[in-house]
N, C-alpha and C positions, 0 to 999 in steps of 0.2 A: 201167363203174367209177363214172361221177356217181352213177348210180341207188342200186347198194349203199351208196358214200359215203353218200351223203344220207338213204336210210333208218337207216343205224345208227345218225347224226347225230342223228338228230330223235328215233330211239329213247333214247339215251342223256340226250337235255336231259329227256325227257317221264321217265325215272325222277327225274331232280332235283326236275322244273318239270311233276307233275303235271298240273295244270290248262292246262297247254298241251296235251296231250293230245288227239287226234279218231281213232276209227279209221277214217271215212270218208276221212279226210287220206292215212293211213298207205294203204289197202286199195285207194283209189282210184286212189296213186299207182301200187302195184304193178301195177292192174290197166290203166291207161296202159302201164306197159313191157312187159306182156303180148300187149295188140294189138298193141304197135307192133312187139314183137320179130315176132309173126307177120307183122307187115307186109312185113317186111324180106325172112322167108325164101318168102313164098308170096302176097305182094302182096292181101292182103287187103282183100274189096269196101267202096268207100266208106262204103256205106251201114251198113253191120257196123260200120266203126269210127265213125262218128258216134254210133252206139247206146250202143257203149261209152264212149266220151266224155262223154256226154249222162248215163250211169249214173253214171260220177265226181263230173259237174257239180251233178249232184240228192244225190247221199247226202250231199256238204259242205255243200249249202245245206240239207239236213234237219238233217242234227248242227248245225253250225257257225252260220250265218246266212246271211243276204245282206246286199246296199247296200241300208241303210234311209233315208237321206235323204243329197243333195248341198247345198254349201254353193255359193254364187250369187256373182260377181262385184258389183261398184258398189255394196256394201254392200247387196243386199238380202238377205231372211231366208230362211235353207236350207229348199231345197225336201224336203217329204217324201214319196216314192218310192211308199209304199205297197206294191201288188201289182206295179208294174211295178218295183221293186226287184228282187223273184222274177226277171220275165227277163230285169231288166238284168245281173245277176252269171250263170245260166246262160250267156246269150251270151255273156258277159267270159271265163268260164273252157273254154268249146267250142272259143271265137274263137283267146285265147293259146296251149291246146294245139297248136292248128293252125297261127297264127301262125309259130309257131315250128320247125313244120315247113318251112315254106313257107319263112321267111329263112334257113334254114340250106342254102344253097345255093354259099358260095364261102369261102374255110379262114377261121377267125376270127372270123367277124361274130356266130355265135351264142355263140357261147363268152365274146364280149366283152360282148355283151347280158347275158349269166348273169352275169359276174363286177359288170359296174354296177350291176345289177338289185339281184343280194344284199347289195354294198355298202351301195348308197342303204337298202335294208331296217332293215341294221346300224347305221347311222346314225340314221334314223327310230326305231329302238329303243333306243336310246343319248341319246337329246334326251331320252325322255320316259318312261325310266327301264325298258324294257320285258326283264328279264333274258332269259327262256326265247328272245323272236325276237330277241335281238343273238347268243347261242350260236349259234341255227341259222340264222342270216344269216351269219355267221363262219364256218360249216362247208360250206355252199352256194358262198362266193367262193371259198373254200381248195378246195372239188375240182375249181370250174369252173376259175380259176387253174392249176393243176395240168394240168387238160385242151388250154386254151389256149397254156400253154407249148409244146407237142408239135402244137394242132392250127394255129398261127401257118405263113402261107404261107411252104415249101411243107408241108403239113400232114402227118404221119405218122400219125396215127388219125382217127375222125371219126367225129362223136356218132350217127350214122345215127336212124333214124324212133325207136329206143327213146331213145337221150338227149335229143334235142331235143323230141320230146311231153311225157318225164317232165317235164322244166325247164321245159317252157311251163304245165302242170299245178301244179306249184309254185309257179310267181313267181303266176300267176294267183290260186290257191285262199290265199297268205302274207294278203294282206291282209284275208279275211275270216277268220284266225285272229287276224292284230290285232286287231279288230273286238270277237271276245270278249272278249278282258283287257278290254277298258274304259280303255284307257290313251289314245287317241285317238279323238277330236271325228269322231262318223259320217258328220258333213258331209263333213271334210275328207278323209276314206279316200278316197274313189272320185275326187279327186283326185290323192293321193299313188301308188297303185295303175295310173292310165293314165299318169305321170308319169315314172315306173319302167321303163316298155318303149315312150316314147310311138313313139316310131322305127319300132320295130316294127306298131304298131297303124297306127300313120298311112300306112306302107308299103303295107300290106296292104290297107287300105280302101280307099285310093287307086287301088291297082291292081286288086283289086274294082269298082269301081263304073266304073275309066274301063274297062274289059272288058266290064261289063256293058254299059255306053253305045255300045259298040261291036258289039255285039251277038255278043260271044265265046263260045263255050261254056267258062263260065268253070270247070268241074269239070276239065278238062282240063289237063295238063300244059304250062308257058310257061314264055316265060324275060320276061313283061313285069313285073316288080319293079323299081323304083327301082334299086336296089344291083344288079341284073343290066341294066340298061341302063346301071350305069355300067363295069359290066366290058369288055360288049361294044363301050362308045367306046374303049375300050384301056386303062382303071386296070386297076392290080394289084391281085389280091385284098385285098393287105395293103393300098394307099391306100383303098380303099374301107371296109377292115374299121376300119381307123383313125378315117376322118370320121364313121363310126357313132359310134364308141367315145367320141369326141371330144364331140361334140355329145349323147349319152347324157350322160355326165358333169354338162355344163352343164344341162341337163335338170334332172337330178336334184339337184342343187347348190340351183338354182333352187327344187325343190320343196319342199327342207330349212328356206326361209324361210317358207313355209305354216304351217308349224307353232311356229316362231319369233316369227312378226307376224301370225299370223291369218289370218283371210277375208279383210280389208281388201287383203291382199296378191296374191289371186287373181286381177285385173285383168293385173299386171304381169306375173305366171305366164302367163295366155294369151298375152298378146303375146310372150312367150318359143317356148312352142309354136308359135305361128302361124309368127313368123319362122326356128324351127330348120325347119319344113316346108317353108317357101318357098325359104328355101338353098339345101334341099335338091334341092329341084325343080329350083333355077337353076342347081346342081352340073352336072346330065345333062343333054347334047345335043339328047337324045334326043327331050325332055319338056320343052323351053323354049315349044314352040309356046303348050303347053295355058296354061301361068298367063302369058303375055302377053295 
């Protein structure tokens, strides 16, 4: 239901708001729900779905763009990305597809990701006058909303591999369709963008790299996620889904002053990130060993 929602959504503004407009956006996404539906019914090989992923991720960087430069903490001057722009936003939008498989594992947590995600968007497009992405950030929270109501513990539906890729797909590929308008400082995009879902990303990496260091076979099905080491000390899906939710918020709150007060402001935004991460950490039992 997000999927259809949100295609007819993004159809409907692109008649008003032209130049908003990507068919690699639109084609891309459809072809996300595609694998993933086949994922669902016939478990399809990883390597298959990276390809397709990886197809999404190149036709929006062909049509659309990439991250052409980041803007730099302590007032120095934004860095310009160049070609490793190219595969910083491919692995942004491979990453978030997956990402978002990957946290949607306990009722609420992605559903609550979606609904701050498109908020924070609507907001970002509402500061700096951007009509077409405050419509389809509005129509993005209204069906994850909608969704979350029903998938709130104990959940009665659930986004399975096609909703959760489609929406990681979206939040992901949204800010290089900002990027186009010209309406926001390219510096500051690729922080508003990891800002958006940083929970998520930081989640993920985290439990990436300490896998890897472990020497996991990290392709493999686990339950070592932050937000599932906190299930299994005994939180409710819903305490858990809530301190995401919570902590996205301020997040994102936080990143609303970027574009308010500038670069200058990006210092005080890390220290945000860093310390919503470490909380995070110091939340779960599990996982206090490692950041002591």
């Amino acid at each position: 239901m997000i999927v259809v929602l949100t295609v007819v959504a993004y159809i409907v503004v692109c008649v008003f708001f032209p130049q908003f407009f990507a068919w690699s956006f639109l084609v891309g996404g459809i072809l996300i729900a595609a694998i993933s539906w086949l994922d669902d019914l016939y478990s399809v090989n990883v390597l298959i779905r990276f390809f397709f992923h990886s197809i999404a991720a190149l036709t929006v960087i062909v049509e659309v763009g990439y991250f052409e430069s980041v803007s730099l903490p302590f007032g120095f001057e934004s860095l310009d990305l160049g070609v490793w722009g190219l595969a910083i936003s491919f692995l942004w939008i491979v990453w978030i597809i997956n990402a978002f498989n990957f946290m949607d594992g306990i009722d609420g947590i992605a559903g609550g990701q979606a609904v701050v995600s498109a908020v924070g968007w609507l907001m970002v497009a509402l500061i700096v006058g951007d009509q077409p992405t405050a419509l389809f950030g509005l129509a993005i929270a209204g069906s994850c909303l909608g969704f979350l109501f029903h998938n709130w513990q104990p959940a009665k539906i659930f986004m399975g591999d096609v909703g959760s890729a489609y929406v990681g797909f979206v939040i992901s590929a949204l800010p290089l369709l900002v990027a186009r308008t010209g309406a926001i400082d390219h510096g500051i995009l690729p922080w508003l963008a990891l800002s958006m879902i940083w929970l998520f990303v930081f989640d993920t990496v985290f439990t990436f790299c300490r896998r890897l260091v472990g020497r996991e076979r990290v392709w493999r099905a686990h339950r070592g996620h932050i937000y599932q080491r906190l299930t299994i000390s005994g939180k409710s899906h819903s305490y858990v889904a809530l301190v995401y939710i919570i902590v996205m918020i301020c997040v994102a709150l936080s990143a609303l002053f970027i574009l308010l007060l500038g670069p200058n402001y990006l210092t005080v935004h890390i220290a945000i990130l860093t310390g919503s991460s470490g909380g995070l950490l110091l939340r779960c039992p599990h996982l206090r060993g490692i950041v002591h």
